[in-house]
Each structure stands twice: as structure tokens, then as C-alpha cells.
N, C-alpha and C positions, 0 to 999 in steps of 0.2 A: 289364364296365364298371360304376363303381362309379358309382351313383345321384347320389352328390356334386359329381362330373367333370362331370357331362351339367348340374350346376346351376348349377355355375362357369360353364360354355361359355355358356350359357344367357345368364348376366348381362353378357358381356361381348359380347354382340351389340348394336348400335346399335338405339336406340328404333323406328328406321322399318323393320329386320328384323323385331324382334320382329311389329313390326304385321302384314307382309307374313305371316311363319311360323303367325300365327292365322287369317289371310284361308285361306290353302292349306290350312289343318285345317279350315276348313268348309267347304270346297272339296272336299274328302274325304270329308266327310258326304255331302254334295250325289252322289258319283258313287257311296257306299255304295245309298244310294237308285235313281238307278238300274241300278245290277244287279240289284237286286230284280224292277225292274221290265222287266231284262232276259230275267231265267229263269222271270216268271212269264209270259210273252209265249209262253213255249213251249209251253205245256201246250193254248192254245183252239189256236193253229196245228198244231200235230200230230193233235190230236183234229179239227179241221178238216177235214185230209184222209185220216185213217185212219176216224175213228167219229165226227162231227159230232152225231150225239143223245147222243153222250154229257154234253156241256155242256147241255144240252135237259134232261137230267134230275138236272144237279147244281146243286144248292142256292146255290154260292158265284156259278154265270155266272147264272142266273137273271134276277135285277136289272137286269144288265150289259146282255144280251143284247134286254132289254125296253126299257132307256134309247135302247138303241141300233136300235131299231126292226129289230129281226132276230127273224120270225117262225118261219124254216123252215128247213132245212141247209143249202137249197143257197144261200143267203143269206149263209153263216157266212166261206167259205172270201176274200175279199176283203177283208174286216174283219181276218181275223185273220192274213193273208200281210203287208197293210200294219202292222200295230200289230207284228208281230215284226221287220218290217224295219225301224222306225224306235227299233225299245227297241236292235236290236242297233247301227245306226250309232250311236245316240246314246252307248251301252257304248262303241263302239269311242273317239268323239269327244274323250268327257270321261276316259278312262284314259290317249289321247294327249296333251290339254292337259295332265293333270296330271300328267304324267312329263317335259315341255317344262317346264313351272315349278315343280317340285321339282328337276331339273338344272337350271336357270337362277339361282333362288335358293342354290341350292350354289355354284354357283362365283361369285356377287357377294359372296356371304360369307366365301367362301375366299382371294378378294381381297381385303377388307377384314382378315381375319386375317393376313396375311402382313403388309399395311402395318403394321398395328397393331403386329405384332412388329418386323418393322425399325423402326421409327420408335421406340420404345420402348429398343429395343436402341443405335440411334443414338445416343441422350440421355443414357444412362449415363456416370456418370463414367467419365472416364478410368484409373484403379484398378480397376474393374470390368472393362473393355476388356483390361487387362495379367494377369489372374488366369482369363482367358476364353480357349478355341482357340475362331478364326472359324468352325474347321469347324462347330463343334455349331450356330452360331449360324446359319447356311449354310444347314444340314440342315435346321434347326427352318423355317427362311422357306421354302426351295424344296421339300421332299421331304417333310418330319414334318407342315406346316400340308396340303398336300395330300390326302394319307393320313388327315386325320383327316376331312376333309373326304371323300370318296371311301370311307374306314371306317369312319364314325364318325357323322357326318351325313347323309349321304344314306342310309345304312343305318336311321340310328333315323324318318328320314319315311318309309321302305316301311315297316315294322313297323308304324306308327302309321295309314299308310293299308292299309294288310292287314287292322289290326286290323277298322273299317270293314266295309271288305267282304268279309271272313270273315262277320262279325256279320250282317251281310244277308244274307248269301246263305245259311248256317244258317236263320238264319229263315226266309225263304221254301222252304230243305225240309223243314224241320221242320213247315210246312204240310203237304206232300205226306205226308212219306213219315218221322214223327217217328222211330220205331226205329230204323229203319233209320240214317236221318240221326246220330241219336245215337249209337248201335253204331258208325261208319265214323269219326265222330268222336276218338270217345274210342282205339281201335286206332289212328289215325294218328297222333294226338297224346301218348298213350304213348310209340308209335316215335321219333317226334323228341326226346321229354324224355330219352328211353336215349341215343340217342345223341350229346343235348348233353354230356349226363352224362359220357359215356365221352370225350369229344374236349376238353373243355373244361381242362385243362391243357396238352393238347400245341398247344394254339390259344394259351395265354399264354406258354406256352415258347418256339414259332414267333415271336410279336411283340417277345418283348424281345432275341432274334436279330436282326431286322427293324431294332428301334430303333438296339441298338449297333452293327451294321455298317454301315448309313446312312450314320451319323457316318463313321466310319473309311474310307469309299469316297471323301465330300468332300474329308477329310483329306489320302488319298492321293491325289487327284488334284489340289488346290493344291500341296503340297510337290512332286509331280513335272511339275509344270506352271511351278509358281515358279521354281524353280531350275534351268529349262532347260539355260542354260549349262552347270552344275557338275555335272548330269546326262551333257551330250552328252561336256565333258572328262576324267569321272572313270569312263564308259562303264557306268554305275550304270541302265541304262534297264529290266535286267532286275532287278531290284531292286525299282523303284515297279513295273513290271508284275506281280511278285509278292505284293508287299504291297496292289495293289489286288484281286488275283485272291483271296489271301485273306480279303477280307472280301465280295465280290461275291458270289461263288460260293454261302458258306451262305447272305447274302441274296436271292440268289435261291429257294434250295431251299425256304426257309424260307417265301418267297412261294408256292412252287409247292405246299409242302404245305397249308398254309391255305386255298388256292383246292381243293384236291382235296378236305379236309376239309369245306368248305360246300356244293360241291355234288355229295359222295358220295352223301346219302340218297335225292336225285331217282332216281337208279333202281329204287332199293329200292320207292320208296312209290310209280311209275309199275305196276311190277310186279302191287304188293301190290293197288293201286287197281282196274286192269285184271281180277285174281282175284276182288272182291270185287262189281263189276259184274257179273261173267258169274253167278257163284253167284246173287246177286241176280234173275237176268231167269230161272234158273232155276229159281228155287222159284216166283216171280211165276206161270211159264208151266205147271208142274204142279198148281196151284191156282187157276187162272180156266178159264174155260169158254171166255174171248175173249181171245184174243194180242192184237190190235187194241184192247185196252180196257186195257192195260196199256205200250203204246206209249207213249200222251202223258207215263207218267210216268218211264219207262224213259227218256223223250229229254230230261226234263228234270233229272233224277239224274246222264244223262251229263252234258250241260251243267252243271251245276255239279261234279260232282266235273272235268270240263274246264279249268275256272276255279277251285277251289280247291285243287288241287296244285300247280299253278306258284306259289299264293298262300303254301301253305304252307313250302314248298321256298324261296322269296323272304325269308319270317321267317327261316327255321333258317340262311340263308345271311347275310343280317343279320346274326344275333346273333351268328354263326361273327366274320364281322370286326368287331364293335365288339368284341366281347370279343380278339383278335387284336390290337386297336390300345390296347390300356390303357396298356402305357409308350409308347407312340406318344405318346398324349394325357397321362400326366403333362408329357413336356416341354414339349410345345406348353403346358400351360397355368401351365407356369413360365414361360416367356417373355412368355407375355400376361399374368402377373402382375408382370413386375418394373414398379416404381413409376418415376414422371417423378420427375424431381429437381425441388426449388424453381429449380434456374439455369438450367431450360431456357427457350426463345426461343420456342416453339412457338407462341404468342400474338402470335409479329411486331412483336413491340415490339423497334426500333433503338436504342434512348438506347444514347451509350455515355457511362463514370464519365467525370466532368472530372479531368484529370491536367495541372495545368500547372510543379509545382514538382518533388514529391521520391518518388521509392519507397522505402522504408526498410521493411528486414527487423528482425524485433526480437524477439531472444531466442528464434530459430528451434530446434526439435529434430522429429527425424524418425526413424522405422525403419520399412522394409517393414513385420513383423509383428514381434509379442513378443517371436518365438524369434532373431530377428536382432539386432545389433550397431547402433547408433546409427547411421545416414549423415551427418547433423549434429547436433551437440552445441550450443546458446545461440549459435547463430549470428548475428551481426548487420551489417547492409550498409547502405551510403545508397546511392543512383542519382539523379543528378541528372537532371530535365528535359534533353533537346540533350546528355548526356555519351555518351561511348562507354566501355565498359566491358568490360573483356576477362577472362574466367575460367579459370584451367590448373588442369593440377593429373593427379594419374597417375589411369591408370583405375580405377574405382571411392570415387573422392574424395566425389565428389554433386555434378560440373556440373553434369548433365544436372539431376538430381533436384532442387537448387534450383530453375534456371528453372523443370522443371515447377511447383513449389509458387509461385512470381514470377505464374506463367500460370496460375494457380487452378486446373490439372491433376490435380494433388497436394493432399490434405490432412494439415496441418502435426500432428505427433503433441502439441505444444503451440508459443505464438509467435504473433506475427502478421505479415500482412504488412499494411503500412500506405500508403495513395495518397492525396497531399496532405493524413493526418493521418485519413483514413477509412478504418477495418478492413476487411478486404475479409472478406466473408460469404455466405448463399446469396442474399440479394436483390441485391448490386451484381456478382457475378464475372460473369455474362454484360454487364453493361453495362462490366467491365473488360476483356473478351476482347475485345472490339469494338476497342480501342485496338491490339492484339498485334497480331505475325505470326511466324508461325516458319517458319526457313529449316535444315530441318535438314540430315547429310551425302548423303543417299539423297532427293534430292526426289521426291514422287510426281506424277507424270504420267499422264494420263488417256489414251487408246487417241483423241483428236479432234484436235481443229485446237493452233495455238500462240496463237490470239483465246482459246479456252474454254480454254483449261490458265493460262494468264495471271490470267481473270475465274472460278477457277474456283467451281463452285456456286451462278452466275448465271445465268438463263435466257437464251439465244443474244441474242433480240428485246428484251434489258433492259443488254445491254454497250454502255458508251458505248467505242465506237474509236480518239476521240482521247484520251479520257483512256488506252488501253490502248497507244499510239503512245509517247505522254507516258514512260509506266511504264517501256516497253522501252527509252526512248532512252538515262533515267537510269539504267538494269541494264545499257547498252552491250551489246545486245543488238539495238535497234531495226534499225539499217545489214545488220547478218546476214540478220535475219526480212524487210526490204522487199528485200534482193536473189533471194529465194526464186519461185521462181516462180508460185506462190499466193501469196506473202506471210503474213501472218497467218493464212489459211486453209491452211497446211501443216499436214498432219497429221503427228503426231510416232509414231505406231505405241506398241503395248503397251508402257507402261510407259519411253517415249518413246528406243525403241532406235533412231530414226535423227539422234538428237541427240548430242553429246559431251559429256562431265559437265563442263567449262566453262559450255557453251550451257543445259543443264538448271540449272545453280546459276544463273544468270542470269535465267532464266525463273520461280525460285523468290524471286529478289530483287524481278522486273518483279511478280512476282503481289502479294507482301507491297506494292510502291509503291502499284499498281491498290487494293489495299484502305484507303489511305489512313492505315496503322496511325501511331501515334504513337512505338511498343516496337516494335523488330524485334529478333527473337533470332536471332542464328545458332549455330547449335548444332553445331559441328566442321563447317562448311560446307565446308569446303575442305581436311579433312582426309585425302580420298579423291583430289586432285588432284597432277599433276604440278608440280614447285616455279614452273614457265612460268604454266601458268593459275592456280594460287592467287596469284602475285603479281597476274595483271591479275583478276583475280574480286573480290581484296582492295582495289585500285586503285578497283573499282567502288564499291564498299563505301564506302571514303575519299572519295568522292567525292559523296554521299549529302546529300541538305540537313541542317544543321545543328542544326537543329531538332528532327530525329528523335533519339530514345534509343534506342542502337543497344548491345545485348548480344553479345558473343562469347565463344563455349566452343572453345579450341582444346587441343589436345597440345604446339605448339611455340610457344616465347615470340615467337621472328619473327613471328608470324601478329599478334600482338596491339602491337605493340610502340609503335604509333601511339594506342594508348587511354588516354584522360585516368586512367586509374585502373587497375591489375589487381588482383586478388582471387586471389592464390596457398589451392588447399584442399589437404590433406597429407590 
């Protein structure tokens, strides 16, 4: 993990995270301290009940032993049962709080990353959205933001509270038992830096495995989830089952090796650890005269090397997945870096532009990119206020593609487009979106009621009903939805399959009225219908107040034929 990534992450934490991530780092200190005062709790306790003079004639309890009005041994052994019982619940107390609020803290900020990126992602133009697969987009909100969180953050605050109390707990043997302590030290920590050493490629190799198949598992489960139908007809089930087996499978492995590579060493250095205490109690016990006067410290070298092997084994399996999650964390902190655009609404400001007279396109030109062919050349168009306006033309003309650039979707490769003599730019396009509604061939439909699919992106408790009555009557829709047995509260199922592409055009007309737009476009709305429903769907359409300016992109000239104006593109 590159020191830069962890500064990025860093900055794009909210000011009252950061505050909370410093509170927890002293919090850290705080429980580094008592450990200290957890392992030195061990030494008057053991010596307590094994050699009680022996504190009687060392130098450091002396003081202690006097403050505390403790004349004689048998005095010792209640002072020092209770001082070790309360160092170690207190140990136990503050390692539990602070493993409750280091995962606590992760995942409110793991939540805030993920909004951050959809919301973020949301905003994007529309050109950005079309040059984009969802999956990656998918991946990075539900699975990549996760994992960094889970690899990447909560990793690097055990490291940082390890750090801690390692440091204390060193210390307090380096009181006891300095050689030694140092000696076991520097062996263990040798062993771990070999073996980062050795694993730390097949640890970034494992994550960028991790990263790309992610992606391509989303992937493959939208595309064979999407296209159910043309799945169940064309009998293609073992196809997407294929194609997701291929990328699950190494990401699994790829997890499973990672996870074996962090916590391989624990048994090694369990092993090594175990050898080097026995060694240890054995030179101790051929060079005293008293087994018992070498106990106190024998029980407090266990106790800490007890506690700092899982401690160490905790770092080396840290750094095993932050280093593991590096193109993890590139993406994720692409996505938290793309910029708000000046036209977004995020600020809740409603104005929308005044449009009372004319749209006029002027001296429009467009291409996807360089390497492509012009879509429009000096294109130029009026739109009256109240006209209806029909656009043909064979596929790949630029229907579509104008309206987009009309609906500030698109931006025009030069040209402008002009609203009552006002250029539209990045300050006024969200207040001229607000006028829009688009009604395209494929409506989408939300998996709820036909009230929310109507109001949709309104909150349930903020829909006025009768204006959503209102909406449906003039979509000639309303008579259908109140004969329903729920009425309005009928849910239309995923993607609104217990509706007929009639009733869904309908529903995407009632939405466009509900939003009160001024411009409705319908974009080949009825291009996908039987000649029966596109005349009453068109009926509806015709039927529309007058007031509204009303766009249509069709294939057939009958669709349009009632439009004050057609716009034939070649």
C-alpha cells in the first residue's frame, strides 16, 4: 500500500470522522498503558504466592509495599490477587471497547464511502454514464468500497494499535528481562520481515486477480439476470453460468490464497515462541539456586509473549491485506475522486429556466469522439413554445442524439442551444432540466407500487395523489390503475413485467405530467408497439394540453403526422 493512497483516503474522510479516528488513536495510548500495567501486575502476584520476600528485598516494590502499609508476606498475598485481578479485567475491558469502536467506526465510514461514490457517480454527465459499464460502478459501491474497508482500514487501525502495545509491553520486559526481551524480539521480527519479503508479490498478484474478477462476477450477473427472457429462449443459462464460474472461481482462490498467506506465520512463530520459552526456563533453572525465585518472571515473559504473538501475527496479517487490496484501493479512490459537475442540484435549489417563447438550435455540430464521422453538421432548428414537433429520419441520423444535446445530456462539439435567447451553460442546464421529461421506447420501472413509479424519486410521504390521479387520467391510464384492486398501490414487479408496453408508455407519459414538465420528449415511444396501442398511446399524446411542447422521435412518418413541424435528418 502506497503511502499516498492512505493520504487520499485520509482527506476524503468527513471532518467529524477524522475527529472521532484521533479520539480512538488516544484511546489506543490509553489501553497501550494499561497493558503495561497489566503484565506488571504479574510479577508481585506470582511472587505473592510462590516467594513473597522476594519483593521485601527488591528495590523497585520497596516504596510500593511501604505506601501501601504491607509490613510482612503474609500481608502481600490480597493486595496483590486484587491489583492483578483488576489490571487484567481492566486489559480485558479496554481491548474489548476498543475493538467495538474500531469495527464501529469502519463501517460508518464504509457507509459514508459508498454514498460518497454513488452520489458522485450519480452526478456525472451523461457522456460519462454511456463511456462507463455499471458493473465496475456496482463493484466499486457494493464489493471494492467494502474490501477497502475490511482490507485496508480496519487493517491499518490494528497496526497502529498493535503498534502501542507492542511498545508497552516491550517495555515493561525490557524491565524484567532486557536480553532476553531484545534477543526474542529482534528473531521474531527478522522472521516476519522474511517472510513479508517472500509473499509480498504473490499478495499483489492475488489482489489484482481479486480486483478484475469482482468486476466481471457483477457483470456477469446483470447481463444474465437482465436478459432473463432471451436467456430462458435462446437456452444460453449455461453460458452466463460459465462465464460467472469463470471469474468467481480464481476470485475465490485468489481470496483463499491471501487469507492462507496472512495467517501462515502464526504457526511458525507459536512453534518458534513455545522453543524459545522452554530454552529460556532452562538456563534460568540451571543457574539459580531457587526455581521459585524465577517463577515471577517466567510467568510474566509467558504473559507477554502470550500477548504479543497474536499481536504480532495481527500486524503481519494487516499488512498481508492492505498490501493485497492496492488495486482494490486504486479504484475505489478513483471513484471518490471523480468531480461534481457545476450542474448538479445537490444543494436543493428547484428554480427551473423561464421558457415561455422559443428553443432554437444554432449552428449545432457534434461527433462522439475525433475518430468518428460528424452526427450533425451546422445544424439549426426553432421549437416553438405549445408546438409539437416530430423528428424521423433512419437509424443512426442523430434523433436521439439531438434531443440529448436539446436536454443538456450531450455536449455540443460546437453551437449552441438557445432558451428564450439564453445560451444554456453549466449554471442554467439543471434549472432547464427541471422544465424536461423524457419518455423513451423502453420506460423504466421501478420493482414498487404504480403511485411511486408515476412520482418517481419522490419520497412515498411527499406525493400529492391527487395530483398523481390528475396525471394518470390525462395518460388515459387513470380508469385501468383505479379498477385495480389496490389501485395505485399495485405493484408493477421488476422492471414492471405485470404491466403491457401500452400501460408502461402510459405510465411514463402520467410520470412526465406528475412532474409538471414544460418539454416532453418522446423518444421512439411507441416504436416497440402494436399498430392497436401506438394509435391509442398517440391519441393520448394528442390529446395533451396545448401548452406543453411536445417532441417526438419516430421511424414512421404516421406516428408523427399530426405535428405542426417535422424535421426530416438523412
Amino acid at each position: 500500500m502506497k503511502f499516498e493512497q492512505i493520504v487520499k483516503l485520509w482527506n476524503y474522510l468527513s471532518p467529524r470522522r477524522k475527529k472521532q479516528y484521533i479520539i480512538l488513536l488516544i484511546f489506543m495510548m490509553f489501553t497501550s498503558i494499561v497493558e503495561v500495567f497489566s503484565i506488571g501486575s504479574v510479577v508481585p502476584f506470582l511472587a505473592a504466592i510462590t516467594s513473597p520476600e522476594i519483593l521485601f528485598n527488591d528495590a523497585r516494590f520497596v516504596p510500593l509495599l511501604k505506601n501501601l502499609n504491607i509490613n510482612k508476606p503474609s500481608e502481600l498475598l490480597l493486595p496483590a490477587t486484587l491489583i492483578f485481578m483488576v489490571a487484567s479485567l481492566l486489559s480485558g475491558a479496554t481491548r474489548l471497547f476498543l475493538s467495538y469502536a474500531t469495527n464501529m467506526l469502519s463501517v460508518v465510514t464504509g457507509a459514508e464511502m459508498s454514498k460518497e461514490i454513488y452520489q458522485k457517480t450519480l452526478y456525472q454527465p451523461f457522456a460519462v454514464h454511456n463511456n462507463r459499464n455499471s458493473s465496475e460502478v456496482i463493484s466499486g459501491i457494493m464489493g471494492k468500497s467494502n474490501n477497502v474497508i475490511s482490507y485496508v482500514l480496519q487493517p491499518i487501525l490494528t497496526v497502529l494499535s498493535s503498534f502501542f502495545i507492542i511498545s508497552a509491553i516491550l517495555a515493561s520486559l525490557m524491565l524484567m528481562e532486557p536480553y532476553v526481551t531484545i534477543g526474542s524480539f529482534s528473531m521474531f521480527g527478522f522472521m516476519y520481515i522474511y517472510i513479508a519479503y517472500r509473499t509480498k508479490r504473490k499478495l499483489v498478484s492475488n489482489g489484482e486477480v481479486i480486483n478484475k474478477n469482482l468486476t466481471y462476477i457483477y457483470k456477469s450477473l446483470q447481463e444474465g439476470l437482465g436478459g432473463i427472457r432471451e436467456v430462458i429462449l435462446d437456452g444460453s443459462q449455461k453460458f452466463y453460468i460459465e462465464l460467472y464460474s469463470q471469474s468467481d472461481l480464481p476470485y475465490r482462490k485468489a481470496m483463499a490464497d491471501n487469507s492462507y498467506l496472512s495467517s501462515k506465520p502464526r504457526y511458525i512463530m507459536e512453534a518458534f515462541g513455545m522453543a524459545a520459552m522452554a530454552i529460556f526456563a532452562y538456563v534460568s533453572a540451571v543457574n539459580t539456586n531457587s526455581i521459585l525465585a524465577i517463577v515471577p518472571i517466567l510467568g510474566s515473559l509467558a504473559l507477554g509473549a502470550q500477548k504479543l504473538l497474536p499481536i504480532f501475527q495481527q500486524v503481519y496479517a494487516s499488512w498481508a491485506n492492505v498490501k493485497g487490496a492496492e488495486k482494490i484501493m486504486d479504484d475505489v479512490l478513483g471513484l471518490l475522486g471523480q468531480k461534481m459537475p457545476e450542474t448538479s442540484d445537490s444543494d436543493g435549489n428547484q428554480k427551473k429556466l423561464k421558457f415561455e417563447n422559443l428553443i432554437e438550435v444554432k449552428d449545432l455540430n457534434f461527433r462522439y469522439n475525433s475518430e468518428l464521422p460528424p452526427i450533425l453538421t451546422n445544424f439549426n432548428l426553432k421549437i416553438e413554445k405549445g408546438s409539437r414537433v416530430g423528428i424521423i429520419g433512419k437509424t443512426g441520423a442523430g434523433k436521439s442524439t439531438l434531443v440529448d444535446i436539446i436536454m443538456g445530456l450531450l455536449e455540443p462539439e460546437s453551437g449552441k442551444i438557445l432558451i428564450d435567447g439564453v445560451a444554456l451553460d453549466a449554471q442554467n442546464l439543471r434549472p432547464w432540466q427541471r422544465n424536461l421529461a423524457h419518455v423513451p421506447q423502453s420506460i423504466f420501472l421501478a420493482d414498487t407500487s404504480i403511485l411511486e413509479n408515476i412520482a418517481l424519486g419522490i419520497p412515498k410521504g411527499q406525493i400529492d395523489i391527487d395530483k398523481i390521479k390528475l396525471a394518470a387520467r390525462q395518460a388515459q391510464i387513470g380508469e385501468f390503475v383505479e379498477s385495480l384492486p389496490d389501485g395505485y398501490n399495485t405493484y408493477v414487479g421488476e422492471r414492471g413485467v405485470r404491466l403491457s408496453g401500452g400501460q408502461k408508455q402510459r405510465i411514463g407519459i402520467a410520470r412526465a405530467l406528475y412532474k409538471e414538465a414544460s418539454v416532453i420528449v418522446f423518444d421512439e415511444a411507441t416504436s416497440a408497439l402494436d399498430n392497436e396501442t401506438e394509435q391509442a398511446v398517440m391519441e393520448a399524446i394528442n390529446q395533451l394540453d396545448k401548452s406543453l411542447t411536445i417532441i417526438i422521435i419516430a421511424h414512421r412518418l404516421s406516428t408523427i403526422e399530426n405535428c405542426d413541424n417535422i424535421v426530416s435528418l438523412t
